[in-house]
C-alpha positions as CSV (number, residue, x, y, z in Angstrom):
1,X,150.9,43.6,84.8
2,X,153.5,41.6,82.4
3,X,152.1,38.0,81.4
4,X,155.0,35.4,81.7
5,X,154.4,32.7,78.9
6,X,156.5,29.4,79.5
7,X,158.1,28.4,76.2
8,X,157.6,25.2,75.0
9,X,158.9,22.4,75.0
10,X,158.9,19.2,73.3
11,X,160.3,17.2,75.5
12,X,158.1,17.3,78.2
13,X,155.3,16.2,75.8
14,X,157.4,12.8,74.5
15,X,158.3,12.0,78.3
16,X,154.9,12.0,79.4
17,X,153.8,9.9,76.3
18,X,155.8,7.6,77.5
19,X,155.2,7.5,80.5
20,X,151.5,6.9,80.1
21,X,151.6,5.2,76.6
22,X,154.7,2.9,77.7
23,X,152.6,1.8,81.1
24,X,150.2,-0.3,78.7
25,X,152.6,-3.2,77.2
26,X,151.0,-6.2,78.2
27,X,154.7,-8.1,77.1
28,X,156.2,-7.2,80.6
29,X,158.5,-9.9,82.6
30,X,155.9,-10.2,85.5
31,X,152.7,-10.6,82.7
32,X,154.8,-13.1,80.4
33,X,156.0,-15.2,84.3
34,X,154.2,-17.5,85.9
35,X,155.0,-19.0,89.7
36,X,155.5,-22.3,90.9
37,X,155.0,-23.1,94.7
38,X,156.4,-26.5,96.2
39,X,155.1,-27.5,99.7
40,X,157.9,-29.9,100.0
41,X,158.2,-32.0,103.3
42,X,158.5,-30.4,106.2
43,X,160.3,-30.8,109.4
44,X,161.4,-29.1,112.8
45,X,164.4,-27.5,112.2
46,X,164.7,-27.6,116.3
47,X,163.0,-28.7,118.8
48,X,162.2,-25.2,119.9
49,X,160.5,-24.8,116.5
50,X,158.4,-28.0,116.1
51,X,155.7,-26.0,116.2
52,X,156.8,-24.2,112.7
53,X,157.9,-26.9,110.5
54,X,159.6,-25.6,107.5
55,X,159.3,-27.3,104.1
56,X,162.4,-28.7,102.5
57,X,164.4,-27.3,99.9
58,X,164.2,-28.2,96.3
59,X,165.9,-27.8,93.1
60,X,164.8,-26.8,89.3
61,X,165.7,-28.7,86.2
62,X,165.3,-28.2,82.4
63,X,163.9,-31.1,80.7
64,X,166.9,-32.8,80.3
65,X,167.9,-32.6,83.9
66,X,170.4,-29.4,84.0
67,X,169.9,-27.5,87.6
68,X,168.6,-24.0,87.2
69,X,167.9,-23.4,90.8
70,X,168.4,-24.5,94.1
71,X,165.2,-23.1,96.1
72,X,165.6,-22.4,100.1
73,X,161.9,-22.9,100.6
74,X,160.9,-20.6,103.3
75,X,158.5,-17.9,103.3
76,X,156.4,-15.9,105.1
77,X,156.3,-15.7,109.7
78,X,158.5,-18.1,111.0
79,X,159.3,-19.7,107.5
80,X,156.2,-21.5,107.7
81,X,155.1,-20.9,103.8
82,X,156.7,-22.5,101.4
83,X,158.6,-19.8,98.7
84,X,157.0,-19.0,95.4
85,X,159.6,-19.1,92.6
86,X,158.8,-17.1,89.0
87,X,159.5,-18.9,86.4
88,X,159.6,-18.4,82.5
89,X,156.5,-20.4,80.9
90,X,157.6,-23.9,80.0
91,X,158.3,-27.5,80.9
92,X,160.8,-28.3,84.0
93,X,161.4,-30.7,86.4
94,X,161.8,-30.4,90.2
95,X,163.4,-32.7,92.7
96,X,162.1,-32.7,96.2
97,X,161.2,-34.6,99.2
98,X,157.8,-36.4,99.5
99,X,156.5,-36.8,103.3
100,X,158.3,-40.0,103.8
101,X,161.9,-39.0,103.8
102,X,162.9,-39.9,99.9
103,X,162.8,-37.5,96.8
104,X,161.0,-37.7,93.9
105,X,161.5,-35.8,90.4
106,X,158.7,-34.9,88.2
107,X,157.6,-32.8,85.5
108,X,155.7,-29.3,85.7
109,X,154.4,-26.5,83.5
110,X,154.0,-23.1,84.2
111,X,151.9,-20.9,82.2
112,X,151.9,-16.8,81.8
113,X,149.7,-15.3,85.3
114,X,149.3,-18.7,86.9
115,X,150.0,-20.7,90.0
116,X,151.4,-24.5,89.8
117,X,151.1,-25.5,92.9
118,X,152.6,-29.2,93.8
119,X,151.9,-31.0,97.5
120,X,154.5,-33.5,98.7
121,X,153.6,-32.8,102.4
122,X,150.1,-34.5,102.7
123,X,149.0,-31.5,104.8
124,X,148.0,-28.8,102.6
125,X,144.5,-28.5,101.1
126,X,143.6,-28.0,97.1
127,X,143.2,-24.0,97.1
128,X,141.3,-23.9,93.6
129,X,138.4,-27.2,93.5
130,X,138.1,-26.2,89.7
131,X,141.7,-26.7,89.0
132,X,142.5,-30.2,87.7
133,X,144.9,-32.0,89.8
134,X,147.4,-34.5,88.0
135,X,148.6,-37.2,90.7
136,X,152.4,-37.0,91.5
137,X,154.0,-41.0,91.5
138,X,156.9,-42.6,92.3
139,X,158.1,-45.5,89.5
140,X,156.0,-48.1,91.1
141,X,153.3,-46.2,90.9
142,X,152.6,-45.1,94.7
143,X,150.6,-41.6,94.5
144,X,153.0,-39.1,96.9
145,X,151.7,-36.0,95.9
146,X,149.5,-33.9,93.5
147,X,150.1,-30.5,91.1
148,X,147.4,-28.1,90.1
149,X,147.6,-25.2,87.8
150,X,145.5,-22.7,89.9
151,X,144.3,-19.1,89.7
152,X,145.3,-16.6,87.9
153,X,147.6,-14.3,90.3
């Protein structure tokens, strides 16, 4: 019986180093992201749908008040959740609307495998008791909101 010996070859041996040395970077996009969730005000887009408010759109900024993104805020069945948005770790400031009608802007920070979570809506319970919760205020000091940095994701 004649033995069949595969030849080798090197490059199988550097692909699956690779593959199995390349799969433990800890410097990938999603590791180095962090997400921000907004549960804006809501409302009934009709009257068919008041029972599944969706929360308002919002938008992004930089620091010094440049729009990154506009965010259609809907998630999840019947757009009831408000979107999560990843975000490269850093300062930024969001415009959206408080449950009242108006807008407010105000600063948040996202940090590497966490959730800022900011409620405008007065509806939506803290998720995470541990996480400190920084007030959200309008000029004259009225409290409209809150933002937490919760879990890690």
């Amino acid at each position: 019986m004649k033995e069949y010996v595969r030849p080798w070859r090197p490059g199988v041996l550097s692909i699956f180093a690779t593959l199995v040395l390349g799969g433990c970077a800890t410097n990938s996009p999603v590791a180095a992201s962090g997400l921000l969730q907004v549960f804006s005000a809501t409302y009934a887009p009709t009257t068919e749908q008041s029972e599944y408010p969706v929360h308002t759109d919002y938008t992004i900024e930089t620091t010094d008040d440049r729009v990154l993104e506009h965010v259609r805020n809907l998630s999840g069945s019947f757009n009831a959740f408000p979107a999560r948005v990843t975000l490269t770790p850093g300062q930024y400031h969001v415009k959206a609307q408080y449950d009242g009608g108006k807008f407010v802007v105000f600063p948040v920070d996202i940090a590497p495998g966490r959730i800022t979570t900011v409620n405008l809506d007065n509806d939506t319970p803290q998720s995470d008791v541990d996480a400190i919760r920084e007030p959200i205020r309008l000029p004259g000091g009225r409290e409209v909101g809150w933002c937490t940095m919760n879990k890690q994701r």
